[in-house]
FIKOLZA-1660 file (N, C-alpha, C; in steps of 0.1 Angstrom, whole numbers, plus 5000, padded with zeros to 4 digits):
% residues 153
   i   px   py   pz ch aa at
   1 1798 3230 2619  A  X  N
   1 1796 3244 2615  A  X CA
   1 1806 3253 2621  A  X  C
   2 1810 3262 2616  A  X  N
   2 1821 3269 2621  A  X CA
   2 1812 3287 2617  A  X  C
   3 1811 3291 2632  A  X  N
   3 1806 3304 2631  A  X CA
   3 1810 3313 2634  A  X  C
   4 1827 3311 2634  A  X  N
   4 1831 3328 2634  A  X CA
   4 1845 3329 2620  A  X  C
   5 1840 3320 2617  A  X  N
   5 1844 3321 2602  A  X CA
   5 1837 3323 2591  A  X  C
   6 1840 3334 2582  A  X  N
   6 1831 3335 2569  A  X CA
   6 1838 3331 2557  A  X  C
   7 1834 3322 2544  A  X  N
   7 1840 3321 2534  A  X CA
   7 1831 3330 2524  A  X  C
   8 1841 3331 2514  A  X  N
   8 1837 3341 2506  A  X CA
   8 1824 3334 2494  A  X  C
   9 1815 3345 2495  A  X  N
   9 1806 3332 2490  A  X CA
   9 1795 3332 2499  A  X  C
  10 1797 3331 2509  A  X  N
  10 1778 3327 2521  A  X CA
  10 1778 3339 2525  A  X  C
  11 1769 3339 2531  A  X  N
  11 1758 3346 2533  A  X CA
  11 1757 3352 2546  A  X  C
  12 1763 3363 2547  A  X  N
  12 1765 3369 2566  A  X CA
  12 1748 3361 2575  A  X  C
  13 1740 3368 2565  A  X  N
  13 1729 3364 2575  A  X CA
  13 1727 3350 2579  A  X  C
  14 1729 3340 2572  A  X  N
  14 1722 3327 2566  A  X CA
  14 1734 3321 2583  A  X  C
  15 1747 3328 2578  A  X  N
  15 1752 3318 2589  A  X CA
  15 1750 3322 2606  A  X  C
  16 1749 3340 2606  A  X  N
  16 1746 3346 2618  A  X CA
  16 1734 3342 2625  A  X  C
  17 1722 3333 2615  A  X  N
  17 1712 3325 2622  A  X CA
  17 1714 3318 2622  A  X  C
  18 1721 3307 2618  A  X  N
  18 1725 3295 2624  A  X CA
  18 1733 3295 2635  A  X  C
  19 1739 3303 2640  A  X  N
  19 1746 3307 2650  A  X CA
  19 1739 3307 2663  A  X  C
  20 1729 3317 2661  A  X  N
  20 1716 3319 2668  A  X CA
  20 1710 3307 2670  A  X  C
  21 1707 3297 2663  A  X  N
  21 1697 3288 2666  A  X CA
  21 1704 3276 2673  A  X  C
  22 1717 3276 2668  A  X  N
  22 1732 3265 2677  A  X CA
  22 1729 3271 2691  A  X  C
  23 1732 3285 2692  A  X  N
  23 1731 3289 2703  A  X CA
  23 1718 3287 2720  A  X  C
  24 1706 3289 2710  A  X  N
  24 1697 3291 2718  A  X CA
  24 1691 3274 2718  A  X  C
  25 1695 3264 2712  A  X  N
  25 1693 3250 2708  A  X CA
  25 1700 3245 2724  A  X  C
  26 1712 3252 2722  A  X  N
  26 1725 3246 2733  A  X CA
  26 1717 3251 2748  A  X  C
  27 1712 3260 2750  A  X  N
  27 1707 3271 2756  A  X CA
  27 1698 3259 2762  A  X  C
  28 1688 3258 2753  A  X  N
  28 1674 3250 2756  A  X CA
  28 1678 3235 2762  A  X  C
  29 1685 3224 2761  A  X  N
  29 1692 3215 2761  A  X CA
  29 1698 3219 2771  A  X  C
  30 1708 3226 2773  A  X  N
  30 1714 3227 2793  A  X CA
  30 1701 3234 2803  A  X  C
  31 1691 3235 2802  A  X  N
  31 1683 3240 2808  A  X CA
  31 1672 3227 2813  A  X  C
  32 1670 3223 2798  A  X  N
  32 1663 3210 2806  A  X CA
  32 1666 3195 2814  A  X  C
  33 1684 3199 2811  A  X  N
  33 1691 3189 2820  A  X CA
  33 1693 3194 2831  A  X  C
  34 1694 3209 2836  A  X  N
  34 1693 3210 2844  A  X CA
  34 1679 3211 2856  A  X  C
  35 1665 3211 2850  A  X  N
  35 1656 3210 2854  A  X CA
  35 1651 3197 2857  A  X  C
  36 1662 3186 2860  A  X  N
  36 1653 3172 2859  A  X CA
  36 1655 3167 2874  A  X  C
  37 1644 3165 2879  A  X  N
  37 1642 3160 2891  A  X CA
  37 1655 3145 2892  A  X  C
  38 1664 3146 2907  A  X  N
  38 1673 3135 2910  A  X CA
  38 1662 3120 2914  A  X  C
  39 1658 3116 2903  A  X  N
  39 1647 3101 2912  A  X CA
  39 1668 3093 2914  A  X  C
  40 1659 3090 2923  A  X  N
  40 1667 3075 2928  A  X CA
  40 1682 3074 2933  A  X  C
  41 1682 3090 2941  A  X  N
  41 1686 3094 2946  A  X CA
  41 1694 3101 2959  A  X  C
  42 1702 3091 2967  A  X  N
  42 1700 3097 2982  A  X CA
  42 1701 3110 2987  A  X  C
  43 1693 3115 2992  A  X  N
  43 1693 3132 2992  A  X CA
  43 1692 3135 3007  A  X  C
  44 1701 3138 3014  A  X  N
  44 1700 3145 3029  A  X CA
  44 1697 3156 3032  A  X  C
  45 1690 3159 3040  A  X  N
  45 1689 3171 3045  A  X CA
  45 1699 3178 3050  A  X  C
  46 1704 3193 3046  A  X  N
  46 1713 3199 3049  A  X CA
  46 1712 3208 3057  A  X  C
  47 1712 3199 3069  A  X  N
  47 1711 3208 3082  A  X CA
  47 1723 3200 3092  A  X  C
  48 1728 3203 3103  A  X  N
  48 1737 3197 3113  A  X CA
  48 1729 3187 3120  A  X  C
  49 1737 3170 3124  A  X  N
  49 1731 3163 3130  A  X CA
  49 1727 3172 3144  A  X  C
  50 1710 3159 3149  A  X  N
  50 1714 3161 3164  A  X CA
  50 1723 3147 3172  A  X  C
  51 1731 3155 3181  A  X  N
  51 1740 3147 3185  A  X CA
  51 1730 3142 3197  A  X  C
  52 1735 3128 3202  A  X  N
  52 1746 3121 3197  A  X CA
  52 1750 3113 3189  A  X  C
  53 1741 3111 3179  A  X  N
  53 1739 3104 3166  A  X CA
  53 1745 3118 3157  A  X  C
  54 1750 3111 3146  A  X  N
  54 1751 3120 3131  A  X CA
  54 1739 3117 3120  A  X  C
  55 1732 3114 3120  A  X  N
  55 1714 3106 3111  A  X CA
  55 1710 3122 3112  A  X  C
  56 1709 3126 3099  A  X  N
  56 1700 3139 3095  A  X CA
  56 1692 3128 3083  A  X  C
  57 1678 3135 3081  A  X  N
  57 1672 3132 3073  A  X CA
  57 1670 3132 3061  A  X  C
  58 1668 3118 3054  A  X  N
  58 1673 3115 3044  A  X CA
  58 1655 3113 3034  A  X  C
  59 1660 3123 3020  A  X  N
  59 1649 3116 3013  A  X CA
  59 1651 3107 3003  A  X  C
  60 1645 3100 2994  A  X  N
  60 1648 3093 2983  A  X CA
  60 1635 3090 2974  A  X  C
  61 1638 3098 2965  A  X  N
  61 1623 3096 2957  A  X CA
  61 1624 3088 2939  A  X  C
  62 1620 3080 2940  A  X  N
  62 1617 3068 2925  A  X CA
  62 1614 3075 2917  A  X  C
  63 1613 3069 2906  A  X  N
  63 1613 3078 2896  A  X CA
  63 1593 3071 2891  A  X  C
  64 1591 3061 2900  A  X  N
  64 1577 3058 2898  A  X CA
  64 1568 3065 2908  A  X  C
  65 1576 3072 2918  A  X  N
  65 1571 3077 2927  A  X CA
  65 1573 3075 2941  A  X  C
  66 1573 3066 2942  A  X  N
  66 1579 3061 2951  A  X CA
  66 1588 3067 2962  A  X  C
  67 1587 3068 2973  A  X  N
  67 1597 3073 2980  A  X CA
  67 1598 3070 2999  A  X  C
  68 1608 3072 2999  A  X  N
  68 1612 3067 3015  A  X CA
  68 1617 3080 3024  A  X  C
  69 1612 3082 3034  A  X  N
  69 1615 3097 3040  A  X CA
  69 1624 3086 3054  A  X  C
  70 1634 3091 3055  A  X  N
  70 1645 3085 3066  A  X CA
  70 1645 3095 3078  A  X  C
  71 1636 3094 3091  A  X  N
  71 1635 3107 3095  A  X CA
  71 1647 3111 3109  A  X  C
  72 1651 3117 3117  A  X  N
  72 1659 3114 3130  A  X CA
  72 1658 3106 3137  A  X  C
  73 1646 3097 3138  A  X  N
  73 1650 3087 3144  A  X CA
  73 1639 3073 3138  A  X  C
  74 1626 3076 3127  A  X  N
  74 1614 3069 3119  A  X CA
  74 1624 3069 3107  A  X  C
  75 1620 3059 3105  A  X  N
  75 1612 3057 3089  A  X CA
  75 1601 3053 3079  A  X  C
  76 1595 3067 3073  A  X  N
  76 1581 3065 3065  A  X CA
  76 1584 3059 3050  A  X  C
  77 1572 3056 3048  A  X  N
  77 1572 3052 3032  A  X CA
  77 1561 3063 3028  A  X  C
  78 1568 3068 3015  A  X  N
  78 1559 3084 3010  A  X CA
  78 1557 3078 2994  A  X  C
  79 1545 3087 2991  A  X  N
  79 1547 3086 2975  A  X CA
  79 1547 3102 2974  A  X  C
  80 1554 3105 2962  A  X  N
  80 1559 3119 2957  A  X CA
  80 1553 3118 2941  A  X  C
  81 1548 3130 2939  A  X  N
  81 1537 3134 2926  A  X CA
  81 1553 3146 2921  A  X  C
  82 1555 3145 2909  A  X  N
  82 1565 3154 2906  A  X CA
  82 1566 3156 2890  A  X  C
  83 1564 3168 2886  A  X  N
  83 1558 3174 2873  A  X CA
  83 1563 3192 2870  A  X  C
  84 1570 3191 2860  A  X  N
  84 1574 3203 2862  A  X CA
  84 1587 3209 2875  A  X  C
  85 1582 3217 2877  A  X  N
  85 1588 3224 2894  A  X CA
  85 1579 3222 2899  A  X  C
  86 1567 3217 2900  A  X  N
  86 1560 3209 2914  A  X CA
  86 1560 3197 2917  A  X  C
  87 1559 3198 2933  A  X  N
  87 1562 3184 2937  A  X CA
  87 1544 3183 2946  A  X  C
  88 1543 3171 2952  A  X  N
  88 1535 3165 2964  A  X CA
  88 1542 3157 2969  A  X  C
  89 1542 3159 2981  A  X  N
  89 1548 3145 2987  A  X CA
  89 1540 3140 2999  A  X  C
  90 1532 3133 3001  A  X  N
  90 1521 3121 3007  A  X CA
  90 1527 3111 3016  A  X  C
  91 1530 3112 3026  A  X  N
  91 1538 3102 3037  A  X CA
  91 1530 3094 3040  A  X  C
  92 1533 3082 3048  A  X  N
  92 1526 3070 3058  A  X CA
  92 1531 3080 3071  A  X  C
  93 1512 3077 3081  A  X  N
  93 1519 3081 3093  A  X CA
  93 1529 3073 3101  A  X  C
  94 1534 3087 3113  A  X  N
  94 1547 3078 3116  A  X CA
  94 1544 3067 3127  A  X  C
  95 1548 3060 3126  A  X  N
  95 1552 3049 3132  A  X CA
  95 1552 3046 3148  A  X  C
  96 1547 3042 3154  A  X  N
  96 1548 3045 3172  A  X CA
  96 1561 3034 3173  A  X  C
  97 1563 3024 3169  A  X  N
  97 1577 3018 3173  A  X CA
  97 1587 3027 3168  A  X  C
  98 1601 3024 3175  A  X  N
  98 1613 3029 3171  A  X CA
  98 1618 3018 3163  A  X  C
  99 1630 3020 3155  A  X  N
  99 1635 3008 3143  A  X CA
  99 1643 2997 3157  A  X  C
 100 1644 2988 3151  A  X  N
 100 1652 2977 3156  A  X CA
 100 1669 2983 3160  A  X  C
 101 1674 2987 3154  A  X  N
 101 1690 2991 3158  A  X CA
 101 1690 3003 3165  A  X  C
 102 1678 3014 3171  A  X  N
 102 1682 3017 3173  A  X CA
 102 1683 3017 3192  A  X  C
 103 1687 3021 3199  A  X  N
 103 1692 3016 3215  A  X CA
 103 1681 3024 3222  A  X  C
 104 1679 3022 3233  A  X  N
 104 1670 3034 3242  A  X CA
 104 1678 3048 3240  A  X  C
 105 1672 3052 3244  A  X  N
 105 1676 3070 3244  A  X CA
 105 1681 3070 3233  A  X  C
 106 1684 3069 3227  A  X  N
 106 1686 3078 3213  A  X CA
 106 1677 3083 3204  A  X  C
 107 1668 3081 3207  A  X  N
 107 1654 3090 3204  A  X CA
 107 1647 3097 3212  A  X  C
 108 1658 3107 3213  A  X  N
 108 1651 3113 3226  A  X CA
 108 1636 3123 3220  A  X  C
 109 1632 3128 3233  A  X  N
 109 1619 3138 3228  A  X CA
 109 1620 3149 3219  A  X  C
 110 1632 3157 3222  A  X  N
 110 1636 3161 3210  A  X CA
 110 1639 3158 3194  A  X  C
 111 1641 3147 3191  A  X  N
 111 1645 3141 3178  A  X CA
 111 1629 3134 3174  A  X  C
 112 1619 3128 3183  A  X  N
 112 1611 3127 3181  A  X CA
 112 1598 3139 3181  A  X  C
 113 1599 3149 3187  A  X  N
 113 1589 3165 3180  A  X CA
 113 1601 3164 3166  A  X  C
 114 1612 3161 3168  A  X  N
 114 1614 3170 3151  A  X CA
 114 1610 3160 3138  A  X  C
 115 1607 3147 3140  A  X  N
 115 1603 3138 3133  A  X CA
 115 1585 3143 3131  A  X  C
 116 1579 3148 3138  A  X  N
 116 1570 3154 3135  A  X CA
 116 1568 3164 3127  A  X  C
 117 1578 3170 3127  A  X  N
 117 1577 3188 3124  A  X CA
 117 1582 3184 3108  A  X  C
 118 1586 3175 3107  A  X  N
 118 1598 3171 3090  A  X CA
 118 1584 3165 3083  A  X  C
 119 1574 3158 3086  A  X  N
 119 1566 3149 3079  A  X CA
 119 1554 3163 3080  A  X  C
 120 1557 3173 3089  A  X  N
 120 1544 3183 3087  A  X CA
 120 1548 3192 3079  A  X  C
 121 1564 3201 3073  A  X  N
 121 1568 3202 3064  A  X CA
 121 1570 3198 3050  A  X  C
 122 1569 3187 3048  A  X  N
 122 1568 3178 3040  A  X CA
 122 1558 3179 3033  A  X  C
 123 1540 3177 3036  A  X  N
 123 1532 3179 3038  A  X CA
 123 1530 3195 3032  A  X  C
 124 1535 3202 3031  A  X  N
 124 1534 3218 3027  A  X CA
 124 1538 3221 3015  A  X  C
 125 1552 3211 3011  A  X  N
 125 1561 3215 2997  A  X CA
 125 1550 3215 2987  A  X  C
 126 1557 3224 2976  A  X  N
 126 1545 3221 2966  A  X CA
 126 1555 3228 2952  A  X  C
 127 1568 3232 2954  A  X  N
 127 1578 3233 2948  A  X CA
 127 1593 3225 2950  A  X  C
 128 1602 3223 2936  A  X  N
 128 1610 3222 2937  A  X CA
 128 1620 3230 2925  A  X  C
 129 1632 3225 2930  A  X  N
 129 1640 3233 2919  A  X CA
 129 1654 3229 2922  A  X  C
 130 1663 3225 2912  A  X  N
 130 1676 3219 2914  A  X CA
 130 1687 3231 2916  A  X  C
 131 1688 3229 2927  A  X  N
 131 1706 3234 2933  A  X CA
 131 1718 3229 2933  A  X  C
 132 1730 3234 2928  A  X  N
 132 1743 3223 2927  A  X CA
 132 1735 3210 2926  A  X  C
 133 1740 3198 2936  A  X  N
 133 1739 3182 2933  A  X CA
 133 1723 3178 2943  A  X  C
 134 1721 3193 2945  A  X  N
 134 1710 3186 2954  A  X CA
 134 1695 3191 2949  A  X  C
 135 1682 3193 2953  A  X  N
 135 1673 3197 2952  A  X CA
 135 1669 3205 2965  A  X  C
 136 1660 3220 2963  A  X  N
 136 1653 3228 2972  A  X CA
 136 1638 3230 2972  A  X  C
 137 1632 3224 2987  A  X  N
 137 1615 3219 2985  A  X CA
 137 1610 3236 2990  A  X  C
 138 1604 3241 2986  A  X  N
 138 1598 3247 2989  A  X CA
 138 1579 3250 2990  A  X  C
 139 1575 3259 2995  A  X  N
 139 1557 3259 2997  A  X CA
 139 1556 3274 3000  A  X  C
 140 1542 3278 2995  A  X  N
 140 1535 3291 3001  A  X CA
 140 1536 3294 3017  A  X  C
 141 1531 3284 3023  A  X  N
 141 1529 3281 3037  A  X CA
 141 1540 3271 3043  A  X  C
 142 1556 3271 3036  A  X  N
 142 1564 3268 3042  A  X CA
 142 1573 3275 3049  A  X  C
 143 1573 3276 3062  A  X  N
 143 1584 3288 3070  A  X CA
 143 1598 3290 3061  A  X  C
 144 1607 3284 3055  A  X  N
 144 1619 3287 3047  A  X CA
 144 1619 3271 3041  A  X  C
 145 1624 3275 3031  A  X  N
 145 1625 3261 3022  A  X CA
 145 1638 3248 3028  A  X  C
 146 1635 3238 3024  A  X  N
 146 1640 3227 3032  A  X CA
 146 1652 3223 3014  A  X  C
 147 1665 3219 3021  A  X  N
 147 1675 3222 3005  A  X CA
 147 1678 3207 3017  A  X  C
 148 1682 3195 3002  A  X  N
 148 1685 3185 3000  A  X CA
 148 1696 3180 2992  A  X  C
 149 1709 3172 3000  A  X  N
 149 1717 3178 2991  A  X CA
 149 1722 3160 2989  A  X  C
 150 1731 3160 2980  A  X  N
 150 1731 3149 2968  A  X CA
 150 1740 3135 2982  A  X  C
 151 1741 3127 2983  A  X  N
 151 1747 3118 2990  A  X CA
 151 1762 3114 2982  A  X  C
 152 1773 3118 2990  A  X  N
 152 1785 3115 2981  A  X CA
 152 1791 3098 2984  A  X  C
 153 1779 3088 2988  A  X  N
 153 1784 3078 2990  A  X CA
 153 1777 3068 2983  A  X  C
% end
């Protein structure tokens, strides 16, 4: 269809709504690609490591639900409910061992309160909504929304 050409013969109106409906068609169609939740996807949290590790926390949510919360120094297994712009996300509690690789002290008390504070967080989202490459969790009762951003590896 060619709509900023008229031949002699059609119909100003006939094509100036087809125009319209190409328009708001194209409209509708980039909106809902851009509304589609990233499943299966490595998503970091975009915040600065704590040193002396670089490990900021990582989410990754299935598209069955499924999902794995990678925290500063745990890792839970979560299932995530996601519909619309709302999310749930449901964690396993955390874990009283530390993982296998990682050494003494590197989970210090600090990294472990903030492994707490990420899964109680978490626990509050009840929105999302796509940013650039990543996703932004937000809640009523979340102090500032927690933004997740796309893994370039």
């Amino acid at each position: 269809m060619n709509c900023h050409r008229l031949k002699p013969g059609r119909r100003i109106v006939a094509t100036v709504t087809s125009c319209v409906v190409l328009a708001l068609t194209l409209v509708a169609v980039a909106e809902s690609a851009a509304a589609e939740f990233p499943f299966d996807r490595v998503l970091l949290l975009d915040v600065a490591p704590m040193r002396p590790l670089k490990r900021v926390p990582i989410l990754n949510v299935a598209a069955d639900g499924g999902a794995t919360v990678e925290l500063w120094c745990r890792t839970v297994a979560a299932r995530a409910q996601v519909s619309d712009n709302a999310i749930k996300i449901e964690t396993a509690p955390l874990p009283e061992a530390l993982p296998q690789y990682m050494s003494t002290g590197q989970c210090s008390e600090a990294r472990v309160q903030a492994d707490s504070e990420m899964l109680a967080a978490l626990a509050q989202v009840t929105e999302w909504q796509t940013k650039g490459d990543g996703v932004v969790l937000s809640g009523p009762d979340l102090p500032k929304p927690m933004r997740f951003r796309g893994s370039s590896h």
